[in-house]
N, C-alpha and C positions, 0 to 999 in steps of 0.2 A: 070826041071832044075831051073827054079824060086823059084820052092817052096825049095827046098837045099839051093840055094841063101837064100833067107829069112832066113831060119835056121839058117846057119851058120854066116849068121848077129845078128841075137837075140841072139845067142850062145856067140859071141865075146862081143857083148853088157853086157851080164847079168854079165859073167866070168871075165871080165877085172877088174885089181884092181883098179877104180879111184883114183887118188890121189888129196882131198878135200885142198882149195883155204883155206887161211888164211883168216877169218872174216877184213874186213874193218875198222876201228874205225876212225872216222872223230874228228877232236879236232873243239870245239867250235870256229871257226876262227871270224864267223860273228859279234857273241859279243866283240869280240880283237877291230875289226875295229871299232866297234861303239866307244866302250870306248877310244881308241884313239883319234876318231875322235869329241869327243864330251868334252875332256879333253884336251888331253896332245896336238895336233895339231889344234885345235881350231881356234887360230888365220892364222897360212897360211892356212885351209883348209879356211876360208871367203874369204881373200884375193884372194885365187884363185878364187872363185866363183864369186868376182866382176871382175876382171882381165877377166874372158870370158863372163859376161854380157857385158862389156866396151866391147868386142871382136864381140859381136854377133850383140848390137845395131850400130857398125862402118860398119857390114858388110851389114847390113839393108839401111844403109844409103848411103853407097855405091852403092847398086843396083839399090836402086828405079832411074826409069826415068824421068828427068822432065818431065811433060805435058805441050808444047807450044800452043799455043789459035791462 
């Protein structure tokens, strides 16, 4: 009974038509961003970058507890 099973699994396997996926083609995205980023948005991308330094050194400063003696 198994061994039929198996058969007519391999059977179904070999004989079936697959129907093959369309290759993928990724476009160069990663270069886009650099070039953007390094060009044409230049200035707000620093901006931003100080905007969350300013951000992360308030929340530093924030946290810490005094130490009373």
């Amino acid at each position: 009974m198994v061994g039929v099973f198996i058969y007519l699994l391999i059977e179904a396997v070999t004989e079936t038509p697959w129907v093959k996926a369309k290759e993928v083609v990724y476009a160069a995205t990663t270069a886009k961003i650099g070039d953007l980023f390094l060009y044409t948005y230049l200035l707000p991308f620093e901006l931003a970058s100080l905007v969350l330094l300013a951000a992360l050194i308030g929340a530093v400063v924030l946290s810490r507890k005094e130490i009373k003696e």
